[in-house]
C-alpha positions in Angstrom: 46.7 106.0 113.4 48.3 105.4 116.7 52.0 107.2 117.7 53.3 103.8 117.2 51.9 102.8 113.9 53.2 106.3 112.7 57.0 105.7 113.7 56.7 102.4 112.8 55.6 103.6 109.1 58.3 106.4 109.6 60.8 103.9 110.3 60.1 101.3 107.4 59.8 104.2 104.7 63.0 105.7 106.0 64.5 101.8 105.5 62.9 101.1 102.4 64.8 104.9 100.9 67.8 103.7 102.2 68.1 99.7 100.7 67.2 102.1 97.3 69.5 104.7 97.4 72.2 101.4 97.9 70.2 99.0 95.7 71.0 102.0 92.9 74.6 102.8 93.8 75.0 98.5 93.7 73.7 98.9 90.5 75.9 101.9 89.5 78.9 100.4 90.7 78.6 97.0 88.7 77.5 99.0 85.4 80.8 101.1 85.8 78.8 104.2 85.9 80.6 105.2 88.9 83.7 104.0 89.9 85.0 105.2 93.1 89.1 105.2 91.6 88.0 107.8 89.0 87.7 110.2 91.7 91.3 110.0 92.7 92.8 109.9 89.1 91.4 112.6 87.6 94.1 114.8 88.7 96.3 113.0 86.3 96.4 113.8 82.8 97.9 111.0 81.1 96.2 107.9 80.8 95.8 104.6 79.0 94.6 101.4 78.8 95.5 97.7 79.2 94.1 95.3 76.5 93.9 91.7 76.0 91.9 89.2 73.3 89.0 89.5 75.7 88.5 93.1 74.4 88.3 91.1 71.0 88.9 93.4 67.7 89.7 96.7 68.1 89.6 99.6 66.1 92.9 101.2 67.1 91.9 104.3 65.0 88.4 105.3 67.8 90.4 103.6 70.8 93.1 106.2 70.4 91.2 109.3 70.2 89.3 109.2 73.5 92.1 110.8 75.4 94.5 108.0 76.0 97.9 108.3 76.2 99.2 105.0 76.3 98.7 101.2 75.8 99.8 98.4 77.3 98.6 95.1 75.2 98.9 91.4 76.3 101.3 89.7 74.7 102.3 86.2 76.4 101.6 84.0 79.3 104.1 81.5 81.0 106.3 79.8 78.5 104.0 79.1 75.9 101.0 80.7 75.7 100.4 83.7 73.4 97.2 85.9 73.5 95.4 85.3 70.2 94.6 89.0 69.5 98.6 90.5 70.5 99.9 90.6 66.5 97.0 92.4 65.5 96.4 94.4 68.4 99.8 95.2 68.3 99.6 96.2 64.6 97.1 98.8 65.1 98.5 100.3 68.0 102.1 101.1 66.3 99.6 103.3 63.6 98.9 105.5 65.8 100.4 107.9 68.1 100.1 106.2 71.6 102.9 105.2 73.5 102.8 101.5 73.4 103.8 98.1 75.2 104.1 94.5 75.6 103.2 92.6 78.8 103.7 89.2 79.8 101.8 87.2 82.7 104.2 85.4 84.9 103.7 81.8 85.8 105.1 80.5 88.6 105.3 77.2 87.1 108.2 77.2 84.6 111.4 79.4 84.9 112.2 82.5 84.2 114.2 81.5 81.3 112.1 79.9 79.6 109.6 82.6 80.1 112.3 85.1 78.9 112.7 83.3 75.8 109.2 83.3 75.0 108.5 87.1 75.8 111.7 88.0 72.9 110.3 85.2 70.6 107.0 87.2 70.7 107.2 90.5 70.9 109.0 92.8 68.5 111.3 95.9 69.1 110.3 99.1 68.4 108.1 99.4 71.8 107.4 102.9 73.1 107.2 101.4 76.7 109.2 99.3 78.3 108.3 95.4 78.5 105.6 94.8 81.5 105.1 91.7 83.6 101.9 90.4 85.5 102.5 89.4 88.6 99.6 88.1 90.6 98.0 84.8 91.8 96.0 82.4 89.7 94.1 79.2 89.5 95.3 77.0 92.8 97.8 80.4 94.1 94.6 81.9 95.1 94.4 79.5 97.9 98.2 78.7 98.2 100.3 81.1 97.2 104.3 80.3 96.5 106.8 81.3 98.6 108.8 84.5 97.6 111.8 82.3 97.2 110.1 80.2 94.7 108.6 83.7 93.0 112.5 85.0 93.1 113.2 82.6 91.3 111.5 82.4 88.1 110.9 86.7 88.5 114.8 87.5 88.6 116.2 85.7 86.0 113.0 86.7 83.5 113.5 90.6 84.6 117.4 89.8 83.5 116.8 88.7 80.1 114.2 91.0 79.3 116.1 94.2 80.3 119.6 93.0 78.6 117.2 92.1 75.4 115.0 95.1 75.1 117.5 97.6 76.6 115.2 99.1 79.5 114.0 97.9 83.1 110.8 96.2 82.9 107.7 97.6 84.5 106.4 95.2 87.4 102.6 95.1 87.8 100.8 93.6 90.5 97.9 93.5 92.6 98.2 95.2 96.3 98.5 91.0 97.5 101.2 90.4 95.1 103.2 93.5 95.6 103.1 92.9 99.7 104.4 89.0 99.3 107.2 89.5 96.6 108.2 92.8 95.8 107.5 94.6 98.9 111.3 95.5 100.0 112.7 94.3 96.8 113.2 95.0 93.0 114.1 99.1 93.6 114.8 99.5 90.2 111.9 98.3 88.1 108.9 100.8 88.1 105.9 99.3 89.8 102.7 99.6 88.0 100.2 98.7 91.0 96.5 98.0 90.7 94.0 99.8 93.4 90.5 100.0 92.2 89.0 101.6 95.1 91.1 103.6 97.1 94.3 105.5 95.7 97.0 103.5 94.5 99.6 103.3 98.3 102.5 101.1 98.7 102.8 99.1 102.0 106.3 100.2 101.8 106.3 103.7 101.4 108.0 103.1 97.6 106.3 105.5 94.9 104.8 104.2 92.1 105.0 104.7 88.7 101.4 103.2 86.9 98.3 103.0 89.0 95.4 101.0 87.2 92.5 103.2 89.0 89.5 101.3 86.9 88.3 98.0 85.7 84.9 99.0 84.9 85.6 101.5 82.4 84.0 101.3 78.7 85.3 102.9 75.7 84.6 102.6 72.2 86.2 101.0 69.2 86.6 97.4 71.1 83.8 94.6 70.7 84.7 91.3 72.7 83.5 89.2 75.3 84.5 91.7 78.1 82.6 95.0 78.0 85.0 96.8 80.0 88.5 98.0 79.6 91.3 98.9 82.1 92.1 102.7 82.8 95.7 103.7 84.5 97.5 107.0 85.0 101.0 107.9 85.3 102.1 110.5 87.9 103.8 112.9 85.2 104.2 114.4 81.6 103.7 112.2 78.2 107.5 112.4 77.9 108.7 111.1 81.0 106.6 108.5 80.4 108.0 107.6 77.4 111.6 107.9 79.1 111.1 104.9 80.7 112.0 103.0 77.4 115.1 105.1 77.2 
């Protein structure tokens, strides 16, 4: 074999061991196996989840022993909408001994109001964790986002009610696109539960957070719905300030 037939084998063998090696961290990667957040939580030790009826039933019982902290279940969405698995969800979580929360997803098409009213027509007292609300785009937003005077608006009012009717600031969560067009500036005295799969959780802002949801890739047992995975989230201190947030 000529020089140049042997670099050009060289060459395509080197290729073909590199398009593997990323073909089977592709693979990896949308499997969950590894996630690259993982790395920078694991040097915080308390942890939940966040779980919705797409999880489907849950055995409350296995969820809670795999070294979870905490649980934040769905519970409403705009003014009228309730997630079909949040009473019994919510049933089994208050059996065991997680820390445990409600939280709403905002629309940005009815007020805050009326989205207050629906959160306290739905969710009980006797929360571990302070109320939550979901604040990121959806459907048509994707593409056409609202203004921030028009989010103001309806996110105010709602974070009003809520804290006069459960007694404790709500936690704000939102993606990193969110968080920049609304709260970035804003809202000093709600924790801010931020989502950064990739990288570690950073506000543009220089604010600290208080929940970083690290993983969306995540399985654990004890759930069996239409989404195999679950969300994982750290908080950047002890069990019991954690808890002191409902305080």
């Amino acid at each position: 074999m000529s020089p140049l037939r042997r670099r050009t084998a060289s060459l395509i063998a080197v290729l073909a061991g590199v398009l593997a090696v990323l073909g089977a961290l592709a693979v990896l990667l949308a499997t969950g196996v590894v996630w690259p957040g993982r790395i920078f939580a694991a040097g915080y030790s308390v942890r939940g989840v966040d779980i919705s009826s797409y999880q489907g039933d849950v055995d409350w019982t296995v969820l809670s022993s795999q070294d979870i902290d905490f649980a934040y279940i769905k519970a409403t969405e705009g003014s009228s909408s309730v997630d079909s698995q949040f009473l019994r969800n919510w049933e089994g979580a208050v059996q065991t001994d997680l820390l445990i929360g409600a939280y709403h997803f905002v629309s940005f098409d009815s007020s805050g109001e009326t989205q207050a009213a629906h959160v306290i027509d739905t969710v009980p007292d006797g929360a571990t964790l302070p109320i939550a609300l979901d604040l990121e785009y959806y459907g048509e937003y994707f593409e056409h986002p609202p203004a921030r005077e028009r989010v103001d608006a309806v996110l105010m009012p709602l974070l009003e009610k809520l804290e006069e009717h459960y007694g404790a600031p709500p936690v704000i969560y939102a993606t990193p696109e969110a968080y920049d067009r609304y709260l970035a500036g804003g809202y000093a005295e709600y924790p801010i539960w931020i989502r950064s799969i990739v990288l570690p959780a950073r506000l543009s802002d220089g604010r600290e957070w208080t929940l970083w949801q690290y993983s969306n890739r995540d399985r654990l047992k004890g759930y069996d719905g239409v989404e195999h995975y679950i969300d994982m989230n750290v908080f950047p201190g002890t069990r019991e300030e954690l808890a002191a947030l409902d305080e």
